[in-house]
C-alpha positions as CSV (number, residue, x, y, z in Angstrom):
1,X,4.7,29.2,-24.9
2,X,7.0,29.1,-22.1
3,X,4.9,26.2,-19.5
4,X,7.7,26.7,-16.5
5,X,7.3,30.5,-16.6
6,X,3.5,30.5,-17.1
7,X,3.0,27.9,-14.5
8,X,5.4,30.1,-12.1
9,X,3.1,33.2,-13.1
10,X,0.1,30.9,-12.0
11,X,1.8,30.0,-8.7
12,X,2.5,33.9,-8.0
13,X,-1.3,35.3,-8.8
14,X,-2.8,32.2,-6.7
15,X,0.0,33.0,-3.8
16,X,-0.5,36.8,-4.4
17,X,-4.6,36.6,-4.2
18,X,-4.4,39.0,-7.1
19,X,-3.0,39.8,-10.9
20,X,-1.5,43.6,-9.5
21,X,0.1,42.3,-6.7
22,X,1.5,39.3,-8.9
23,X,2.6,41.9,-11.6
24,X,4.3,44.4,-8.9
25,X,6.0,41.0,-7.6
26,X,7.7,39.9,-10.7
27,X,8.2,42.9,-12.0
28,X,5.8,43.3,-15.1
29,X,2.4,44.4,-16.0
30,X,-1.1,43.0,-15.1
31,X,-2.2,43.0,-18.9
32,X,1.5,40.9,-19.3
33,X,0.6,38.5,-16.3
34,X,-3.2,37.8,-17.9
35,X,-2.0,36.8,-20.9
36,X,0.5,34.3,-19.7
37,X,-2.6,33.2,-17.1
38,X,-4.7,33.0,-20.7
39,X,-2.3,31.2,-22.4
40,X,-1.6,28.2,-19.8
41,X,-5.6,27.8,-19.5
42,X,-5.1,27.2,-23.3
43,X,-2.7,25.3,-23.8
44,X,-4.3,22.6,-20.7
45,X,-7.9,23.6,-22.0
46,X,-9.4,24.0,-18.6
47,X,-10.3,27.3,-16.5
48,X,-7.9,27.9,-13.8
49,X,-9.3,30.8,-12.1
50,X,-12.7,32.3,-11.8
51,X,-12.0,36.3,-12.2
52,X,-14.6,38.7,-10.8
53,X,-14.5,42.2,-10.0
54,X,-13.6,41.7,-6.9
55,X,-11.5,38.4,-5.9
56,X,-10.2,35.7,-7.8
57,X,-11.3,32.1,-7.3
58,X,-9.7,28.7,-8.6
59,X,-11.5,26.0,-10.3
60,X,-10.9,22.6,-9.3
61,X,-8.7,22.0,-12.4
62,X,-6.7,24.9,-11.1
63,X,-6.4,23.8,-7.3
64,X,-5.2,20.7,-8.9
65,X,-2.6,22.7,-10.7
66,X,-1.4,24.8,-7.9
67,X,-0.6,22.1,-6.0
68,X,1.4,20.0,-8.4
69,X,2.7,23.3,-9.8
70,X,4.6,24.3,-6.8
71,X,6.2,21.3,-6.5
72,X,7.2,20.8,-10.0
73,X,8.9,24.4,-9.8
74,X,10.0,23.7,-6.7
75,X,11.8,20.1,-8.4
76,X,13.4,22.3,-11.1
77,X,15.1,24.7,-9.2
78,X,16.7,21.7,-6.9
79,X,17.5,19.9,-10.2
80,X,19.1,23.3,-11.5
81,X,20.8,24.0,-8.3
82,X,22.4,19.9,-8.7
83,X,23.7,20.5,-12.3
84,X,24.6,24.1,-11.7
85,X,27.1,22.9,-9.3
86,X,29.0,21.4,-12.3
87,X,29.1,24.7,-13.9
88,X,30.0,27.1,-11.1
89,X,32.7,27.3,-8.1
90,X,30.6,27.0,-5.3
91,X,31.6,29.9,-2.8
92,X,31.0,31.6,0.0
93,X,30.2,31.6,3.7
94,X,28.4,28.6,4.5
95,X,27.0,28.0,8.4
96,X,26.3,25.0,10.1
97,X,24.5,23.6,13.3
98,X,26.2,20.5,14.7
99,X,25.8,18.1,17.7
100,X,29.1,18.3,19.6
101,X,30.0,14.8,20.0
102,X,28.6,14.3,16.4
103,X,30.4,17.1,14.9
104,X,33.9,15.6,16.7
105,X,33.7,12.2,15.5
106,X,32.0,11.9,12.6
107,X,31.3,15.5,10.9
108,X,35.0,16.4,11.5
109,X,36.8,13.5,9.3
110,X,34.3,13.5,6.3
111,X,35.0,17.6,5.8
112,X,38.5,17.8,4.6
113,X,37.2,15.8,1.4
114,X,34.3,18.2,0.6
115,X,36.8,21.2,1.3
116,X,38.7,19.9,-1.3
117,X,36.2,19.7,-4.0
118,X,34.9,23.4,-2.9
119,X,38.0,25.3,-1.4
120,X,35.7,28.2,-2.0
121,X,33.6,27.2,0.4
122,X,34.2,29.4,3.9
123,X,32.4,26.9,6.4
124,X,31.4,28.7,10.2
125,X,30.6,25.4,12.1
126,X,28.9,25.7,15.4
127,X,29.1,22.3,17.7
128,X,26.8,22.5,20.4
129,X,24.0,20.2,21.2
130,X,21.3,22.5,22.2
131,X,18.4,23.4,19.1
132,X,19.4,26.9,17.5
133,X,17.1,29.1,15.3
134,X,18.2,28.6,12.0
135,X,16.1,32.0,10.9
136,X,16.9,33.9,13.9
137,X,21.0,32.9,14.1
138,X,21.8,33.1,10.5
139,X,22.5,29.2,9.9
140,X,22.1,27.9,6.5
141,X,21.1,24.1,7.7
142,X,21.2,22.2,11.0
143,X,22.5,18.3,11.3
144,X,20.0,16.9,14.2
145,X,19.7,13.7,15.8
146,X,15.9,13.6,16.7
147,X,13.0,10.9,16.7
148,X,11.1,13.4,14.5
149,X,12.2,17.0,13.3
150,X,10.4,19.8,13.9
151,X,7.1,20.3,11.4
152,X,8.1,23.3,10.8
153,X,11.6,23.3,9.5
154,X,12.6,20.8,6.0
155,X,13.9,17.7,7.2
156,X,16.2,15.5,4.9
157,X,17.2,12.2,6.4
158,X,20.3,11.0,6.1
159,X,19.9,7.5,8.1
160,X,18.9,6.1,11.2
161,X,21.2,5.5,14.2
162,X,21.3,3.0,16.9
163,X,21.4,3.8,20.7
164,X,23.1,1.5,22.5
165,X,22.2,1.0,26.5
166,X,25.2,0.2,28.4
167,X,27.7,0.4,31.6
168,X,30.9,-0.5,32.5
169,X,31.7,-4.3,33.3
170,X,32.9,-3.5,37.1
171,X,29.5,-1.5,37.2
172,X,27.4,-4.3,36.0
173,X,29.2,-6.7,38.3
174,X,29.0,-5.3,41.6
175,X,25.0,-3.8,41.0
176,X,23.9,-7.0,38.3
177,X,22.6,-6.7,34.8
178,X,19.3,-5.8,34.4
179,X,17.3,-8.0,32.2
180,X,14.4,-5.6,31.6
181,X,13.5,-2.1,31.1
182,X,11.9,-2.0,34.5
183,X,14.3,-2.8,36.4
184,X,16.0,0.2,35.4
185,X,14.5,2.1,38.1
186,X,16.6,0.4,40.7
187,X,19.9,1.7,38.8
188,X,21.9,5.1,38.8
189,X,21.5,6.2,35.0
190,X,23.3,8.7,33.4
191,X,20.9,11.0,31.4
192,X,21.1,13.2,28.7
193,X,19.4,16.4,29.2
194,X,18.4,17.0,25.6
195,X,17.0,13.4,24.7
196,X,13.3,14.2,23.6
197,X,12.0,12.3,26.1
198,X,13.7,13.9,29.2
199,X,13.9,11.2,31.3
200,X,11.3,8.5,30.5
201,X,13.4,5.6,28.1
202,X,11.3,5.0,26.0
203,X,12.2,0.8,24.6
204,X,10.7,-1.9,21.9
205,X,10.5,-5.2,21.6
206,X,11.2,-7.4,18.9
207,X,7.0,-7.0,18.2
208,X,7.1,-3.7,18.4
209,X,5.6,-2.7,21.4
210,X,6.4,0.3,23.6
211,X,7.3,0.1,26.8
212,X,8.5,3.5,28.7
213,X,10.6,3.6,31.8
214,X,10.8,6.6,33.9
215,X,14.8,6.7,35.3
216,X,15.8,9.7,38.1
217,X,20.0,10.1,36.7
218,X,22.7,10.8,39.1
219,X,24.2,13.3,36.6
220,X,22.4,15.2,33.4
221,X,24.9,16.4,30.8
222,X,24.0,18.1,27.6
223,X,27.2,16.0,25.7
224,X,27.6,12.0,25.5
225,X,30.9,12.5,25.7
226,X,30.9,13.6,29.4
227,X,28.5,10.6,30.1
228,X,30.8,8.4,28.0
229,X,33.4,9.1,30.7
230,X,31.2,8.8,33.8
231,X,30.2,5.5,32.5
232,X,33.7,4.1,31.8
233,X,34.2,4.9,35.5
234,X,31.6,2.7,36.9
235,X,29.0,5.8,37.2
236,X,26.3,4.1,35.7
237,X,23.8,2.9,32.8
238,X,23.7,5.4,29.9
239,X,22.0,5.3,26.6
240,X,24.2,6.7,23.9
241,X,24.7,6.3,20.3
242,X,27.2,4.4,18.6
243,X,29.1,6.8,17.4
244,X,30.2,7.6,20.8
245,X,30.4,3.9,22.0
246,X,31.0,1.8,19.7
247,X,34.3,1.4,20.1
248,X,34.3,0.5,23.7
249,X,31.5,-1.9,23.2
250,X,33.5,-3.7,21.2
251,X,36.9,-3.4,23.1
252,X,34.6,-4.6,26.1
253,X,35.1,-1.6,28.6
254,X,31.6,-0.7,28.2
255,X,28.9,-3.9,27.6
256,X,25.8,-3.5,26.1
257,X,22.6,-4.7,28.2
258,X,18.9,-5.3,27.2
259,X,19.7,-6.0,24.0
260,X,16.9,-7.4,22.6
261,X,15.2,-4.1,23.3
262,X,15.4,-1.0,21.1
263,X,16.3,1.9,22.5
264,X,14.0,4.7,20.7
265,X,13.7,5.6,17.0
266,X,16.3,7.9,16.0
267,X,17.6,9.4,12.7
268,X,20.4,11.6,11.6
269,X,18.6,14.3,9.9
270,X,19.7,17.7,7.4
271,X,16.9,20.4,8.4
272,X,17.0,23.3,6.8
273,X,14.5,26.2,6.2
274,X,13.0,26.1,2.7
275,X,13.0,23.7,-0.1
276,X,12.1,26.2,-2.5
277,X,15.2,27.4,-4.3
278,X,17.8,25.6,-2.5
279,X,21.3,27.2,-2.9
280,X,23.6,25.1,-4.4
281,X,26.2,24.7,-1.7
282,X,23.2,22.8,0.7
283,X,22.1,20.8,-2.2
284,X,25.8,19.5,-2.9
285,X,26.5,19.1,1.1
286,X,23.6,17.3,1.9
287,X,24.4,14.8,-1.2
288,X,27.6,14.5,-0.2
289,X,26.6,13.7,3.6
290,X,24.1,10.6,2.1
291,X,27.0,10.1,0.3
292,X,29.5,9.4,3.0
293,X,27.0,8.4,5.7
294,X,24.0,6.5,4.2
295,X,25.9,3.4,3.9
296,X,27.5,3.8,6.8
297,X,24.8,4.2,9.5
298,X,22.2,2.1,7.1
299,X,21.2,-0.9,9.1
């Protein structure tokens, strides 16, 4: 007996509520789709489903089957879709969602590499920081920045990335550093419109405990990279991560304050719509991205 395909037949009748509508499904008969249910109760020797006349029922054996049966086809087909991509060219139009700073300085320089190992590949990138509809706008994953992902969408992180708080020394000179969260509020900020929070920073201490500041900004911008500039000229205190900053954190013309607080809890996720049945070209992406990136952003 084939296990994978009966226990892919079980999954169908249970998700199906019926042995017909499984049948009409895959394509086969309901006298075909009994016997394969027959043979898996079998070969485990426990009842899976209680059939009556009029509905079908599991047993507890079988609950316990469906749910670890949907996930053990579910780990096949991504461990198919990982060797397959030995075997095959991967081709095709592939679309992608992409923060706008992100996508310039950090998505940008790792794609030539995975261009050359697929040239098949025909990649429609869209930069923009605002949350599209994967479903809706035809993307095949989305690369977010987020304290959580949505619940409804499957979320891969990749690793977790720092926010910095900062200004400009001149800035911090004439208007003085602030030395906690609080004092925020007596600051121009420069906010981002799309933080999760809106405009309550939300910091840590070094126990752990949450402390939220509500700021009024001068300026909202959807892209860091506008802040960026605002801050380099004295506009104020942004929060930003340090993909966009680091470089003038360390070159001194922006200077990190309240550094023994964190600044939020944020990862760089892959989100994407299903898990089951991952095509191959998301499966070898997202590797590659952990690949390039986990290391890099890994604290």
């Amino acid at each position: 007996m084939d296990v994978v395909k009966a226990m892919s037949v079980f999954v169908t009748v249970v998700e199906e509520g019926s042995f017909s509508k499984a049948a009409d499904k895959l394509d086969t008969s309901g006298a075909a789709i009994s016997r394969q249910i027959s043979a898996l109760e079998n070969y485990l020797g426990a009842l899976l489903i209680q059939r009556t006349t009029r509905r079908l029922s599991l047993t507890e054996p079988g609950e316990a089957l469906y749910e670890r049966g949907k996930q053990i086809l579910v780990n096949i087909a991504e461990t198919e879709a990982v060797v397959g991509q030995y075997a095959i060219r991967l081709s095709g139009a592939f679309r992608i969602s992409a923060p706008l700073s992100f996508g310039i300085h950090q998505l940008a320089p790792v794609l030539p590499e995975f261009h050359r190992r697929h040239p098949d590949l025909v990649f429609d990138i869209d930069l923009s920081d605002r949350i599209v509809d994967l479903i809706h706008e035809g993307f095949d994953l989305a690369i977010r920045i987020t304290h959580e992902p949505s619940p409804n969408l499957i979320a891969r992180k990749i690793a977790p990335v720092e926010m910095i708080v900062c200004a400009s020394p001149d800035y911090l000179a004439k208007q003085g550093i602030p030395r906690t969260p609080d004092e925020l509020t007596e600051h121009e900020t420069l906010g981002y419109s799309y933080l999760n929070s809106n405009d309550s920073w939300v910091f840590y201490d070094a126990n752990g405990m949450e402390t939220s500041v509500k700021i009024q900004p001068t300026v909202h911008s959807t892209n860091g990279d506008l802040l960026r500039h605002l801050a380099l000229a004295h506009g104020g205190i942004m929060a930003q991560p340090d993909f966009i900053v680091g470089d003038d954190i360390a070159n001194g013309t922006l200077v990190r304050i309240l550094p023994e607080w964190t600044f939020g809890k944020f990862n760089l996720y892959v989100v994407y719509i299903s898990r089951r049945f991952l095509p191959a070209k998301m499966r070898v992406f997202i590797d590659y991205l952990v690949e390039v990136w986990g290391e890099k952003y890994s604290t």
